[in-house]
Structure formats: C-alpha cells, structure tokens
C-alpha positions in Angstrom: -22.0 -22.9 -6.8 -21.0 -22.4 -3.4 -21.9 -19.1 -1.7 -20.1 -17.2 1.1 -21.2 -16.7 4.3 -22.3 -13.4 6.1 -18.9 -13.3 7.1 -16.9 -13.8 4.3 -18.9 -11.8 2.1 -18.3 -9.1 4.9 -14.4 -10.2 4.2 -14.7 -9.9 1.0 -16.1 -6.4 0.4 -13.8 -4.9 3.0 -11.0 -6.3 1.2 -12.1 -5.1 -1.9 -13.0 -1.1 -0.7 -8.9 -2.0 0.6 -7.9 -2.3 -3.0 -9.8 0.7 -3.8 -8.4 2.9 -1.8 -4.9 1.0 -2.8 -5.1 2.1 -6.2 -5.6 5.8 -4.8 -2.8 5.0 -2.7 -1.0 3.8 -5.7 -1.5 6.8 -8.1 0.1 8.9 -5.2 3.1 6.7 -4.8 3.7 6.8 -8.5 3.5 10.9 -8.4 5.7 11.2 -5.9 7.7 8.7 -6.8 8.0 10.9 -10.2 8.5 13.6 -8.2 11.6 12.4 -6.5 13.1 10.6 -9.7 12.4 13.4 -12.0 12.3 16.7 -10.5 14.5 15.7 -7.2 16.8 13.2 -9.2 16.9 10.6 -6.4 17.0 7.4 -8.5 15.0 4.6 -9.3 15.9 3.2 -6.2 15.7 6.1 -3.4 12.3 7.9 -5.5 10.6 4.5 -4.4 11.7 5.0 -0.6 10.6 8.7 -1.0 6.9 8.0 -1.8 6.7 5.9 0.5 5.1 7.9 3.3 2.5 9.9 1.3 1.1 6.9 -0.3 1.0 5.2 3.2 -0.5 8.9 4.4 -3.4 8.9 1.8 -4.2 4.8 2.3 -4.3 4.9 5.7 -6.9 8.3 5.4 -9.0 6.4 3.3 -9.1 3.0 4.9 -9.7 4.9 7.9 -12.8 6.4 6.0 -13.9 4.3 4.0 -12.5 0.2 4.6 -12.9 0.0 8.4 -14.9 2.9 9.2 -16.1 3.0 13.1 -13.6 0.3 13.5 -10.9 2.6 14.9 -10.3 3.9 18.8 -7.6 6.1 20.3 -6.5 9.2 18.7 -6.1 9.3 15.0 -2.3 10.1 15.7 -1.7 6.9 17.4 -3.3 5.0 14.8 -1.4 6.3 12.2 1.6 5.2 13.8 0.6 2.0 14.0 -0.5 1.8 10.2 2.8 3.5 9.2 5.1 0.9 11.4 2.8 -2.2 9.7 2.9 -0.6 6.4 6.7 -0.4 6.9 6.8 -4.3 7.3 4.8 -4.6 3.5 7.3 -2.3 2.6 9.6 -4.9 2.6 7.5 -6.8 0.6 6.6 -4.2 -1.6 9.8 -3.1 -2.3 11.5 -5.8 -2.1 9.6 -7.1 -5.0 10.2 -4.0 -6.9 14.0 -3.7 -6.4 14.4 -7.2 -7.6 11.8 -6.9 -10.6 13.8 -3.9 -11.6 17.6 -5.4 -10.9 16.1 -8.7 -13.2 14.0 -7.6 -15.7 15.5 -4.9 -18.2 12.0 -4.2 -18.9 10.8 -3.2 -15.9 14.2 -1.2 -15.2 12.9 0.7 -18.2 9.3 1.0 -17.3 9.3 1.4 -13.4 5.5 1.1 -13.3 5.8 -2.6 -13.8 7.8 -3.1 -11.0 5.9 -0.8 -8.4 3.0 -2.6 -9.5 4.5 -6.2 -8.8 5.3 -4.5 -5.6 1.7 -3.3 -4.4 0.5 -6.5 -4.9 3.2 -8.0 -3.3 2.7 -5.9 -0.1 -1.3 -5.6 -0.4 -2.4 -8.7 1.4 -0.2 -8.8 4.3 -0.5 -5.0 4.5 -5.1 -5.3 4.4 -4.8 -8.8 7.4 -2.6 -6.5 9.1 -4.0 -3.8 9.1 -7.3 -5.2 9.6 -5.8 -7.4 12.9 -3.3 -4.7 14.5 -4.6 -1.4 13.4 -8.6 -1.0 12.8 -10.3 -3.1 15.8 
C-alpha cells in the first residue's frame, strides 16, 4: 500500500473539511433554493440563481473558519469578493450541470435535488484548487 506524504495528507484533509463545509453550503442552497421556487415562485431555473449567494455566503464563512484557517490576509470584505467572483466561475460549472441534468433527465426535472447535487460536485473541485490558490494564501 502506498502512503501519502506530509503533504498530501495535508491536501487531503483540507480537501475533505472543504466538502464538509460544502455539504453545509449545500443544505443552505437547497433552502433557499426552496425558498425562491416555492414561496417566491421563481422557477426551477431562476430559484437555482437565487441561492446562489447565500450558499457561497455560509461556504466561504466556514472555509474561512474551519478549511484554511490562518491562511487568509487583508480584510475579510475583500476576501469575500474574491471567493464570491471564483465561486461565480464554478457556478458555471455548477449550474451548468444542473440546468442540463434537469433539461435531459425527466427525473431530475422532477426531483431538482438530483440535479443540484450533480452540480456541486460538478463545481466542488475547481471551486476548493481555486479557492485554495487565489483566495486563502
């Protein structure tokens, strides 16, 4: 059995605490994404665009608290901005993905879960180098 290295064990758990606080970010896109198809009525497709920026809010919190912690400098407002403009580029990824799983895939259409889940995971690997290269260094 080959083991990691310091280094990519170090990789490894920091991209691991990023899924964690992914799935956090993920239960707060799928409320609000409830909360703009159900109680605001915008659609499958505008409810996904909606959530957007509070499930980018919470992950970039917690990865700021918990992934890379210490690994930040600057003001925290600047470093949002930063997360939120790289985010926006796994966006297209991540909603890209979803769009087309629910345009091809009558299930998904029906259960939109499916499709923002094909989506995070879509986005969540570009969004973690990213974010680990560009935003928490």
């Amino acid at each position: 059995m080959i083991k990691p290295t310091g280094a990519q064990r170090a990789l490894i758990i920091q991209f691991l605490k990023f899924g964690v606080i992914g799935v956090i970010g993920f239960a707060v896109d799928y409320g609000f994404f409830h909360v703009g198809l159900d109680v605001l009525g915008f659609g499958r497709y505008w409810s996904a665009l909606f959530s957007f920026p509070f499930a980018v809010t919470i992950t970039w919190l917690g990865n700021r608290q918990f992934t890379f912690r210490g690994q930040h400098k600057g003001r925290a407002s600047a470093q949002w901005v930063k997360f939120f403009m790289t985010c926006a580029v796994g966006l297209v990824l991540n909603r890209g993905t979803y769009s087309l799983m629910i345009t091809a895939f009558p299930l998904v259409y029906r259960y939109p879960v499916l499709g923002l889940l094909g989506g995070t995971a879509a986005g969540m690997f570009f969004n973690f180098f990213a974010a680990r290269r560009l935003v928490f260094r």
